[in-house]
C-alpha positions in Angstrom: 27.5 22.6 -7.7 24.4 20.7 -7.3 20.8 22.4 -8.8 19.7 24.6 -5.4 23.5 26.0 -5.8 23.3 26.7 -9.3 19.5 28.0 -8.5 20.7 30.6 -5.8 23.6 31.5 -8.1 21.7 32.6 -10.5 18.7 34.5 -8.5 22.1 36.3 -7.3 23.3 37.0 -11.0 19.8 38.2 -12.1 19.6 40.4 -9.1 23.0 41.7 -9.5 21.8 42.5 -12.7 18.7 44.3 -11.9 21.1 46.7 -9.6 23.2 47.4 -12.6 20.4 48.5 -15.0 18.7 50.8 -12.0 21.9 52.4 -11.8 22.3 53.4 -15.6 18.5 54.1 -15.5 19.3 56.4 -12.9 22.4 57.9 -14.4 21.0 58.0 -17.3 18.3 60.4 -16.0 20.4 62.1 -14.1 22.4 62.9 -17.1 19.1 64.3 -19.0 18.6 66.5 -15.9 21.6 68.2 -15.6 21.3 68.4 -19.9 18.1 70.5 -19.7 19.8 72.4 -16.5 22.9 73.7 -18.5 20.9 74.1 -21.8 18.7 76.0 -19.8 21.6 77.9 -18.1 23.1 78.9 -21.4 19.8 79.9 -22.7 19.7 82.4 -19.7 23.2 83.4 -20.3 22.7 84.2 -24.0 19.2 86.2 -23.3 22.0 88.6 -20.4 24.7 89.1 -23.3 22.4 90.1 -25.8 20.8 92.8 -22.9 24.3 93.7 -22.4 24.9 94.4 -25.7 22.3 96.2 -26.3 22.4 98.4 -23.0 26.3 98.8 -24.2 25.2 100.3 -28.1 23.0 102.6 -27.4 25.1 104.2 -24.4 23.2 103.8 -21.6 26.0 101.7 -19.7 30.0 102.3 -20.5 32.3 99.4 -20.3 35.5 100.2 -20.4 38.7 97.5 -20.5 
């Protein structure tokens, strides 16, 4: 492989290589997002079962199994 060969090989390698980290960068992210979605989810869900609970104790709804 003479130099200009060798050259463009590695212009492809480092581009290839550029793709590959703005993939995890954008997995990475959209990992975080969907983090803060469910914690934000749960957060929600926990906030419901206490009203639940509460509405349940002191009588004001009947739940029944």
């Amino acid at each position: 492989m003479d130099i200009a060969g060798m050259a463009a090989y590695s212009v492809g390698m480092m581009q290839g290589m550029q793709k590959q980290q703005a993939n995890v960068a954008m997995t990475r992210n959209a990992i975080e997002s969907n983090t803060q979605a469910a914690q934000t989810i749960t957060a929600q869900v926990a906030e419901q079962a206490k009203a639940v609970a509460q509405a349940a104790t002191s009588g004001k709804i009947d739940i029944t199994v």
